[in-house]
N, C-alpha and C positions, 0 to 999 in steps of 0.2 A: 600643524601641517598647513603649507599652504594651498591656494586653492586652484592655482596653476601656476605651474612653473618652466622655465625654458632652460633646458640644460645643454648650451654648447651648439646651439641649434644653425643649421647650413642648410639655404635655397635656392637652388639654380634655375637656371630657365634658359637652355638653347647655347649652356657653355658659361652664360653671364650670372657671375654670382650676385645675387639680390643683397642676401644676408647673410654672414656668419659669424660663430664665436658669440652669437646671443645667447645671452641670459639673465634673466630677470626673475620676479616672482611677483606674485596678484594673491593678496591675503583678503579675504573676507572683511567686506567694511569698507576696503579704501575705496577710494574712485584716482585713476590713474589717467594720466595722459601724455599722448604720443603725439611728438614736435617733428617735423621735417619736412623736406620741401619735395614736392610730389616728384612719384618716382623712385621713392626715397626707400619704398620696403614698408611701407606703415599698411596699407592692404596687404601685402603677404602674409605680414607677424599677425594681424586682423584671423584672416583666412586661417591661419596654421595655427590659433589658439581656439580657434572655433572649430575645427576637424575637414575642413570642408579642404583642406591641403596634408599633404603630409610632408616632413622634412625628408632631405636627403641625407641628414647624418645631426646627430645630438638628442635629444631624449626632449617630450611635451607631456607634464606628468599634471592628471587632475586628482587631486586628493591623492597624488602617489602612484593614481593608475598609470602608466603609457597610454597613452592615446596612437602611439605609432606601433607598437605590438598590438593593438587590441582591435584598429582601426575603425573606432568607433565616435559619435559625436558627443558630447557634452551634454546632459540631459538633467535637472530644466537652464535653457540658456538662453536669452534674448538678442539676436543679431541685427545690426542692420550695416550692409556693408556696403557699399558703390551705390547705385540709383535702385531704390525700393521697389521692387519687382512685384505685380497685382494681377489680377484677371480683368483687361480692361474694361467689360462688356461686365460686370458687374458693380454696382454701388462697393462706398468705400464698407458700410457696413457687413453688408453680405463677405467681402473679401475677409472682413476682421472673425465674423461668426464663421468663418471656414477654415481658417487659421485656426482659430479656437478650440476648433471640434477636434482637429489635429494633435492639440496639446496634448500633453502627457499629465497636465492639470489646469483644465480648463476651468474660468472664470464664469460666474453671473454674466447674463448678456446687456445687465444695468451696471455692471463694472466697466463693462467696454466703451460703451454708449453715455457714462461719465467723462471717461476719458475722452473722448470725441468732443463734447461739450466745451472741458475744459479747454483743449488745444483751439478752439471755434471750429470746429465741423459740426454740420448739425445729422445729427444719427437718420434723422427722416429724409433726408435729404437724399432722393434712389435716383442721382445724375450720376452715369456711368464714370469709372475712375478715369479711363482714357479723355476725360473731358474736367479732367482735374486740373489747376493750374501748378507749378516745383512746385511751390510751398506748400500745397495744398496734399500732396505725393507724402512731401518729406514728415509732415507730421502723422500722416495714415504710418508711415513708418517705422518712425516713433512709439506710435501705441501700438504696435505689431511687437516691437521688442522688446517694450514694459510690460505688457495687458496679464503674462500669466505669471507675474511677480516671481522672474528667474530669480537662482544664488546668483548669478553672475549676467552681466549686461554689455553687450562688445557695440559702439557706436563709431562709425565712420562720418565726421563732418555732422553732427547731427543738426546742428543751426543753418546747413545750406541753403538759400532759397527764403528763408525765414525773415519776418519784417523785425523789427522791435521788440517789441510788446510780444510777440510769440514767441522769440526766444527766449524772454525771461520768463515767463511762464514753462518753457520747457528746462531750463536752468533750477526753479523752483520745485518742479514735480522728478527732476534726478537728485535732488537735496532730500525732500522728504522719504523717495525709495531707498536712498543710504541710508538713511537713518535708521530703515526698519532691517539694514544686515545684508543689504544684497552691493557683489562687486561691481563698478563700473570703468570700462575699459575706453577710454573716447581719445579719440585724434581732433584735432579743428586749427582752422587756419584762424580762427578770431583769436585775440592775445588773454582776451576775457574768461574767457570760456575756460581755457586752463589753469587762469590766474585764481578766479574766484569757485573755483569748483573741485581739482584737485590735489589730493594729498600727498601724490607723487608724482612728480616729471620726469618723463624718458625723452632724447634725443636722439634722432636716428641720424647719423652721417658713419659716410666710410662703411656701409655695409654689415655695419654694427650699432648697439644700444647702450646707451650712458645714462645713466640716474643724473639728474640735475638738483645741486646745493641747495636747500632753502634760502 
C-alpha cells in the first residue's frame, strides 16, 4: 500500500485552476521531487498532501484513508512549507522544545539540541529567533520537520538561504533519515538537490504532474 497517494486530484483558486488530473504515488523509502517554475502548483500539491488544503474534486488517500472524507491531518508528519514560521521573542531552542511537546512523539531534548549542533546553531544560544538571519530560520526549520523522526517528511526549497557547506550537511542528514524508512517529499530550485538525493522526479507544467525517465 502506498503511503500517499493522488487520485485525479483538481485545485482552484478564484476560477483559476492551479492543478488537475494529478496523480501520483509516495511509497515508503523513496525521497521524491517536485521540478517547476514558481507558480507552478508545487505549494498546493505540498499543502494538499499535507491536509492543510483540501481538493475540490479527486480522492488524497494516506495508507488508503481519504484524507478529504475524513478531513484530517497526517499524523506523524514533518512539514516545512513557504517561510518557517516561530515565536519570534523566543530562542530557536525554546521554539523547538515547544514544537516538541506538541508531537504526538516527542523526542529527548539531547536529540533536538544534536540536531541544532549538527546544522551550527548553538542550542545555548537564547538570541530571540526574530534576530535570526534566512539561513539561520531555514535550518531551525529543518530540524522542526525532522526532530520527531515522521514516516513521511514534505520539504519546500529546503537549501534556501543555505551557504555550502550547510547544505551538504542537510543533504547528508535527509540521506541517513531514508535510510532508516521514512518518506521525503522536497521541491528545490538547485539541479543538485534532485539529482543526487531523489529516487523519483515529478514535473509540474500545464496544471498537471509527470514522472520524469531516469
Amino acid at each position: 500500500m502506498s503511503l500517499i497517494s493522488f487520485e485525479d486530484v483538481k485545485k482552484s483558486f478564484g476560477g483559476t485552476t492551479v492543478i488537475e488530473h494529478v496523480s501520483f504515488s509516495v511509497e515508503k523509502g523513496g525521497i521524491y521531487g517536485f521540478i517547476g517554475r514558481n507558480g507552478s502548483g508545487k505549494t498546493v500539491i505540498f499543502k494538499l498532501m499535507s491536509g492543510l488544503m483540501l481538493p475540490d474534486s479527486g480522492n488524497i488517500l494516506y495508507k488508503g484513508e481519504n484524507l478529504k472524507k475524513n478531513r484530517k491531518f497526517i499524523d506523524p508528519l514533518g512539514v516545512m512549507i513557504e517561510t518557517p514560521g516561530f515565536i519570534p521573542h523566543y530562542s530557536g531552542i525554546k521554539n523547538l522544545k515547544i514544537l516538541n511537546s506538541l508531537s504526538s512523539s516527542p523526542v529527548p531534548s539531547d536529540d533536538i539540541k544534536g540536531l541544532m549542533t549538527r546544522l551550527g546553531l548553538d542550542p545555548k544560544n537564547r538570541r530571540p529567533v526574530r534576530t535570526y538571519s534566512l539561513g539561520m530560520r531555514q535550518k531551525l526549520g529543518i530540524i522542526q520537520a525532522v526532530m520527531n523522526r515522521p514516516e513521511l517528511i514534505i520539504l519546500d526549497e529546503p537549501m534556501n538561504s543555505l551557504d555550502t557547506n550547510s547544505a551538504e550537511t542537510v543533504r547528508t542528514l535527509l540521506r541517513e533519515i531514508n535510510e532508516s524508512g521514512t518518506a521525503i517529499v522536497m521541491a528545490s530550485h538547485i539541479a543538485e538537490d534532485i539529482a543526487s538525493l531523489c529516487t523519483k522526479r515529478f514535473v509540474i507544467d500545464n496544471c498537471t504532474v509527470k514522472e520524469l525517465e531516469e
